[in-house]
C-alpha positions in Angstrom: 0.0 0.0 0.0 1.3 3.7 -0.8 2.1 6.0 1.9 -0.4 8.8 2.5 0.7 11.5 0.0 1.6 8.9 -2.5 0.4 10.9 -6.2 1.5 14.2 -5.0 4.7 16.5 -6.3 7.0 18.3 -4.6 9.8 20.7 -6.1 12.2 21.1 -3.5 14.5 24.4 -3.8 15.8 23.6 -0.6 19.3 23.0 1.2 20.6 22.2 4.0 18.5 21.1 7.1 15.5 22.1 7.6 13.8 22.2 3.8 15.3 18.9 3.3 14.3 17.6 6.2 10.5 18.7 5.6 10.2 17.6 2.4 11.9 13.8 3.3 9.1 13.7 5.6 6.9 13.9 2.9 8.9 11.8 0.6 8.5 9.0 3.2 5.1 9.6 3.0 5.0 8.9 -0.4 5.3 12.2 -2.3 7.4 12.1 -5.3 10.0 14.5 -4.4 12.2 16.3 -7.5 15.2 18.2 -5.5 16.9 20.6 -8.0 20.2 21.2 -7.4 22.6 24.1 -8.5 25.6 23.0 -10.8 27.7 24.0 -8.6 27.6 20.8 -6.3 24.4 20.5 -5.4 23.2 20.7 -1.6 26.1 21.7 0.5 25.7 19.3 2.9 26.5 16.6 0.7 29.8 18.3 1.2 30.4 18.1 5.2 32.3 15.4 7.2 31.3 12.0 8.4 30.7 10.4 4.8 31.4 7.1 2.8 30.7 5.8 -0.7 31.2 10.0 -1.7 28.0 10.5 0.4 27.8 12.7 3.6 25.7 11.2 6.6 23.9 14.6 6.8 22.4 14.6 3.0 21.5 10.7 3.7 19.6 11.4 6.2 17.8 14.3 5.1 17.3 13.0 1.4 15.9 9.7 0.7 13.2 8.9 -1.5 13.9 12.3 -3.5 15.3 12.1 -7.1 18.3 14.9 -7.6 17.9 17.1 -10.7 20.3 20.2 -11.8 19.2 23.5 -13.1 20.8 26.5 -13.6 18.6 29.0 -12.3 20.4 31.7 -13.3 19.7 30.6 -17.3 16.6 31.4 -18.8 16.4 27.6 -20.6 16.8 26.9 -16.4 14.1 28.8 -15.4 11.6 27.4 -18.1 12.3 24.2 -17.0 11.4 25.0 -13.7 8.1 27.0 -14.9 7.4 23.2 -16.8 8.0 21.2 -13.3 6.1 23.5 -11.2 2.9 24.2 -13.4 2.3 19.9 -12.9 3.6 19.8 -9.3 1.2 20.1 -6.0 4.0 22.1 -4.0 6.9 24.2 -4.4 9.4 24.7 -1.5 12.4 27.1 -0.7 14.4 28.7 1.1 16.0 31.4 0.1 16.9 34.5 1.6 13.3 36.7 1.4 13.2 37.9 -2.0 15.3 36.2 -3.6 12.7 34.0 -5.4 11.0 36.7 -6.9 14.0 38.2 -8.0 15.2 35.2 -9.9 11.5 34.8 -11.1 10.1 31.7 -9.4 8.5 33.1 -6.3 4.7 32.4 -5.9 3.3 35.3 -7.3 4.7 34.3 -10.1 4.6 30.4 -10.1 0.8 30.6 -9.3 0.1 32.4 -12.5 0.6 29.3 -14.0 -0.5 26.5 -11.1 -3.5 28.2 -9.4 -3.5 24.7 -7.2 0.0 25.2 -6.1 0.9 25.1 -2.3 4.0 27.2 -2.0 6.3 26.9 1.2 9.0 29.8 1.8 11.6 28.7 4.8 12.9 32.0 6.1 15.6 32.2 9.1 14.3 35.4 11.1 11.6 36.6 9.2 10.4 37.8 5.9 10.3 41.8 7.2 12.1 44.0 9.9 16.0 44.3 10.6 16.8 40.8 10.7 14.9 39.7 7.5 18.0 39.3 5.3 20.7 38.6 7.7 22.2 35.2 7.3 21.1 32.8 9.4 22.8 29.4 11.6 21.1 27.5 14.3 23.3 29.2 17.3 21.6 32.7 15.7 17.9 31.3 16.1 18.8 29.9 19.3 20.0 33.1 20.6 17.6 35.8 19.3 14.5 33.3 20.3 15.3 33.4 23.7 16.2 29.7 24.1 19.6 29.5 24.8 18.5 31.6 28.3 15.6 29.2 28.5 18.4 26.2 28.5 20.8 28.0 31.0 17.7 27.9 33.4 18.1 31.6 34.6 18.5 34.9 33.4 21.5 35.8 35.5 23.0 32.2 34.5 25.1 32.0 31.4 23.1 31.2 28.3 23.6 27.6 26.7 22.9 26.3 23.5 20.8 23.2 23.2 23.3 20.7 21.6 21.4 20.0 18.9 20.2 22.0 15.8 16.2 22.4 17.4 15.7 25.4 15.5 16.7 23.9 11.9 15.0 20.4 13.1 11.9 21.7 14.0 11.2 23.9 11.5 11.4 20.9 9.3 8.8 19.2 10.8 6.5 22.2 11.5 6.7 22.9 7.8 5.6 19.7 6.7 2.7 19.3 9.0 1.7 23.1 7.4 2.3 21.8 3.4 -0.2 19.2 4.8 -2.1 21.6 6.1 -2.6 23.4 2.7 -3.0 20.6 0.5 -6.2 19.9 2.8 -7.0 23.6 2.4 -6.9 23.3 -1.0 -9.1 19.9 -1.2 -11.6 22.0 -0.1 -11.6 25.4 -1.3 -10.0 24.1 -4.9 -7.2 27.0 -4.7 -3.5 26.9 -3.7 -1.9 29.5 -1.5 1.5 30.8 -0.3 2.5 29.6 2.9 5.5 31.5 5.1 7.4 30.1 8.3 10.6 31.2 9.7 13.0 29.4 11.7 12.6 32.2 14.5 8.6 31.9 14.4 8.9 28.4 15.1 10.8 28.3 18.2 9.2 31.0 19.8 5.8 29.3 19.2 7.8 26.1 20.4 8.6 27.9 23.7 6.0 29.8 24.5 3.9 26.1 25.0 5.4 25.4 28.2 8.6 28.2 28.9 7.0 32.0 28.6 4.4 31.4 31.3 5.9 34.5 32.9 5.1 36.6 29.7 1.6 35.2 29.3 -0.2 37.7 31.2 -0.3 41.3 30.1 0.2 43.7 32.5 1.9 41.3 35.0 5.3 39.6 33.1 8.1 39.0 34.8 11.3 41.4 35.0 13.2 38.7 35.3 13.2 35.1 35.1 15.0 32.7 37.8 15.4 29.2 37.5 13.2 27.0 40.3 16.6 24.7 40.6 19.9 24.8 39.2 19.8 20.8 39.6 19.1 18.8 36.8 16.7 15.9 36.8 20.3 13.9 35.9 21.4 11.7 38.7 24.7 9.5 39.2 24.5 6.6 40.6 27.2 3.5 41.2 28.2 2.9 37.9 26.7 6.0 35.6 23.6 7.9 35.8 19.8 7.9 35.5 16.9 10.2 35.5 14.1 10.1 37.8 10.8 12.3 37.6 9.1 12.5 41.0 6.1 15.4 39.9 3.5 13.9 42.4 3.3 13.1 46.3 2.4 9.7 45.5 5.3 9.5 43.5 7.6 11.1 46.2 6.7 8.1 48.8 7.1 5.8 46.2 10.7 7.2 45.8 10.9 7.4 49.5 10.2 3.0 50.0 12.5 2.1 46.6 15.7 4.0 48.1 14.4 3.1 52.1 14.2 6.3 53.4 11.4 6.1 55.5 11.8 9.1 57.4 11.9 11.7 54.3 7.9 10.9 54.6 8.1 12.5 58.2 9.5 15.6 56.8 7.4 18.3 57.3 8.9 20.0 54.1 7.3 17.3 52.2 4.2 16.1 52.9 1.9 17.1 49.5 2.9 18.2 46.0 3.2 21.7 47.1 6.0 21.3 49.4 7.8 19.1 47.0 8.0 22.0 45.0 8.7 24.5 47.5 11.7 22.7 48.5 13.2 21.5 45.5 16.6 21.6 45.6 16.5 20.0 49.3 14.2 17.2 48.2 16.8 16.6 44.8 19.9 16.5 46.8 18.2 14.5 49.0 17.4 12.1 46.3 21.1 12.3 44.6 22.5 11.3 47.9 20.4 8.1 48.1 20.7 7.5 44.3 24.8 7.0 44.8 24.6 4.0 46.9 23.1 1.4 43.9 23.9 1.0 40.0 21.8 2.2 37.8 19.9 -1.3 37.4 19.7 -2.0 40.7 18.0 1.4 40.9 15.5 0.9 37.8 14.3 -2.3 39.7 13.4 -1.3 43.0 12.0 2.3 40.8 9.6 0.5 38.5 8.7 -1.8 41.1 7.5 1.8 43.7 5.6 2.9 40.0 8.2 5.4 40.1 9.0 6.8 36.8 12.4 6.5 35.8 14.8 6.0 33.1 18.3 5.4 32.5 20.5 7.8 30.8 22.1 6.4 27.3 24.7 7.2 25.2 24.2 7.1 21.1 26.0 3.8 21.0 23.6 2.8 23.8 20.4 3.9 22.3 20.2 1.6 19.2 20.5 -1.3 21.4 17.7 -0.5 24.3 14.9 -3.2 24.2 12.8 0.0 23.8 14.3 1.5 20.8 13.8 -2.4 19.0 10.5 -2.7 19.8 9.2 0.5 18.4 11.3 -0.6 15.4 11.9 3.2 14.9 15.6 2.3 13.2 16.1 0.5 10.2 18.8 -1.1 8.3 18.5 0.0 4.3 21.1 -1.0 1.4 22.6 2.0 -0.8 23.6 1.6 -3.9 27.0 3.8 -3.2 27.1 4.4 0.4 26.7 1.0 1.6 24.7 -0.3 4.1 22.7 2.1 6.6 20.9 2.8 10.1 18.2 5.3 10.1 15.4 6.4 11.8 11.7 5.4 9.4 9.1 8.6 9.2 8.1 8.5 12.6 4.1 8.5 12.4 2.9 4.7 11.8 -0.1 4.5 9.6 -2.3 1.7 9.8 -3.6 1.8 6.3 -1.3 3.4 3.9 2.1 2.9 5.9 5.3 5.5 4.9 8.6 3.6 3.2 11.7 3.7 2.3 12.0 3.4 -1.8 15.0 4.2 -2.1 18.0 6.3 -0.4 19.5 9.6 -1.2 20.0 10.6 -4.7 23.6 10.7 -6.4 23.6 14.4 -7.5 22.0 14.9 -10.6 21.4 11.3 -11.4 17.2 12.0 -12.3 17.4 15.0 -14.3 17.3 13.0 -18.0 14.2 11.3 -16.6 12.3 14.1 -15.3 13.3 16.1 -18.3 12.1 13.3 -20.7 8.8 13.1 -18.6 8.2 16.8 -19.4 8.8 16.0 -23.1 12.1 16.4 -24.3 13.8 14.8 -26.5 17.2 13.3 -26.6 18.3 16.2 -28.7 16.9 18.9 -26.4 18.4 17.5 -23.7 21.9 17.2 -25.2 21.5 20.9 -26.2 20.4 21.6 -22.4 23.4 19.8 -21.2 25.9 21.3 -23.4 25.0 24.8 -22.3 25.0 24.5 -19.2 21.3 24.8 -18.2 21.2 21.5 -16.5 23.6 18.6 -15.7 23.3 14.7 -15.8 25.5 12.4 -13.6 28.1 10.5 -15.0 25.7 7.1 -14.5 23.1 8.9 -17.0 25.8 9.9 -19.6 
C-alpha cells in the first residue's frame, strides 16, 4: 500500500537542514519529491564530514526517496524548465533569503500564475520583514535571538547555553511539513493553492512559549526577570553512571521514598503534599542524589519500577540503538545504498495503519534523475543534449 501523499509533487529548492528535512518527511510519505540542485555541487551538505561511498551522513539522512535534478537557475532555458516542473507539481518549497525567489523569477506570485493549485512553502531564518529579515542565518543565531539559549541556562542571570542540537533547523522541518499538509487539505476544499510562510525564528518562539513563557503570558503582570526554580538537573549519578528520575507527584515522592528506604523523608514536614515538593526543591533533589549513589543504575530501575516510580536510565548514542525500547518500536532500520553501503536510520516516525510511509529508495547521487524528469516533461534526446551542453542543467556520470 502507498504511503499517505503517495500521487502528490514536490519541487524542492531547498538546502541544508530544515527544507530537506520537511520535504523527506513527505517523501516518506510517499510524495514524489524532484530536488533541483545548483551545478555547482548540489546541496552543501552533501559536502560536510562524516561520509562514505562519496556521500555525507547529513544529506543521507535528510534526502531519501527524493530524485536529484540540476538547473541552472540563473539561465533562462533553467528557469523554463522549472516554470514546466512546477505548473504539474502540487507544491513548491524554498528557502531562500526573502526575496530572492521573486528576484530570480520563481516566487509564488509568479509560479501561481501558471499553477493556481500550487501550495508554496518559503523557509525563512528570522523573518520575511524587519532588521533581521535578510541577515544570514545558523542554528546558534535562532537559538540566541528566540530566547532559548537563556531558556536552556535555566536563569537569566546564569550563562546562556545552546541546546546541543540543531532544534531550531530540526523543527522547522517538521512544522513545515505538517503546514504543506495543512494546505493541501485547504486546498481539497476550497479548490485554490496558496503561499505559505514560516521562519526558523517563528517556530521556536511558538515552540517555547507552549510550556517556557508562562511569565510573559499575562499582560500587565510579566516577569522582570526570570530565575530558574533549581539549578539541579533531573540527571542523577548513581554506582556505575547515571539515571533520570521524575518524581512530579506526592504519590510518587513516597514511592521514591520505599524504593531508596528512606522512610523518614515521609516525616519531613517539608514534604508532605505536591506543594512542598516544589517549594523545597533543591533539598528534596539532593536528597534524592545522595540516596541514588549507593546502587547501580539497574539495581535502581528495579526497586523504581517496582514503587511505579517513573524512571529512566541515561544512554549514550551507542547505547540507544541497542535499548529493548528503541527495537521494539522498530523506529531504526537497516537500508542497502547503492553507493554508500549499508545504513541505520530512523523510518518517518508516524505509523499509519492503512497506507504505511517507506523507504523506496535512499538519497539521490547528485543529478542522477534530471534525464528522466526532463524526458517526462517532453524532451527529446536532442533537447536535452542541447540543455546539457549549455549548461542549463547537468546529468550524472551514471546517465551519460
Amino acid at each position: 500500500m502507498a504511503g499517505p501523499l503517495n500521487g502528490y509533487r514536490v519541487i524542492d529548492l531547498t538546502t541544508m537542514i530544515s527544507g530537506p528535512l520537511a520535504t523527506m518527511i513527505l517523501a516518506d510519505q510517499g510524495a514524489d519529491v524532484i530536488k533541483i540542485e545548483t551545478p555547482t555541487g548540489g546541496d552543501f551538505s552533501r559536502h560536510v564530514a562524516t561520509r562514505r561511498g562519496g556521500f555525507s551522513a547529513s544529506f543521507l539522512n535528510n534526502n531519501r526517496n527524493k530524485r536529484s535534478v540540476v538547473i541552472d537557475l540563473k539561465k533562462e532555458s533553467g528557469l523554463r524548465i522549472l516554470h514546466e516542473l512546477a505548473g504539474s507539481a502540487d507544491v513548491v518549497i524554498q528557502n531562500f533569503r526573502p526575496g530572492v525567489a521573486d528576484r530570480i523569477g520563481i516566487g509564488y506570485a509568479e509560479l501561481s500564475q501558471r499553477n493556481s493549485q500550487l501550495v508554496y512553502m518559503s523557509i525563512a531564518g528570522f523573518g520575511f520583514a524587519g532588521p533581521y529579515a535578510n541577515r544570514r542565518v545558523f542554528d546558534p543565531l535562532i537559538q540566541s535571538l528566540s530566547g532559548l539559549t537563556t531558556v536552556q541556562a535555566g536563569s537569566d542571570n546564569d550563562r546562556p547555553r545552546l541546546v546541543r542540537t540543531i532544534l531550531p533547523d530540526k523543527l522547522t522541518g517538521f512544522a513545515a511539513a505538517q503546514a504543506i499538509c495543512a494546505a493541501l487539505l485547504a486546498r481539497h476544499k476550497t479548490g485554490s493553492g496558496q503561499h505559505v510562510k514560516l521562519s526558523m525564528m517563528d517556530t521556536i518562539i511558538s515552540f517555547l512559549w507552549s510550556s517556557d513563557m508562562g511569565g510573559h503570558t499575562f499582560v500587565g503582570d510579566e516577569m522582570e526577570q526570570e530565575v530558574a526554580q533549581s539549578f539541579i538537573d533531573l540527571i542523577y549519578e548513581t554506582q556505575d553512571g547515571f539515571m533520570s528520575v521524575a518524581v512530579m507527584r506526592h504519590t510518587e515522592w513516597v514511592g521514591l521514598s520505599r524504593a531508596v528506604e528512606r522512610p523518614e523523608w515521609l516525616e519531613d514536614e517539608r514534604f508532605q503534599d505536591t506543594a512542598g515538593l516544589e517549594e523545597h526543591k533543591n533539598a528534596r533533589l539532593e536528597l534524592t542524589q545522595s540516596a541514588l549513589r549507593e546502587r547501580t543504575t539497574a539495581d535502581w530501575i528495579e526497586r523504581l519500577e517496582a514503587q511505579d516510580v517513573p524512571c529512566a536510565p541515561v544512554l549514550s548514542r551507542k547505547e540507544v540503538i541497542r535499548h529493548a525500547q528503541v527495537q521494539a518500536n522498530k523506529i531504526l532500520v537497516e537500508v542497502d545504498h547503492p553507493k554508500a553501503g549499508k545504513l541505520r536510520q530512523a523510518r518517518n516516525a508516524p505509523d499509519f495503519s492503512a497506507t504505511p510511509s517507506e523507504y523506496r529508495f535512499g538519497a539521490p547521487v547528485y543529478g542522477i534523475d534530471t534525464q528522466q524528469v526532463l524526458v517526462d516533461l517532453g524532451y527529446d534526446e536532442k533537447q536535452i543534449a542541447a540543455l546539457v551542453a549549455d549548461g542549463s542543467v547537468k546529468r550524472s556520470e551514471t546517465e551519460t
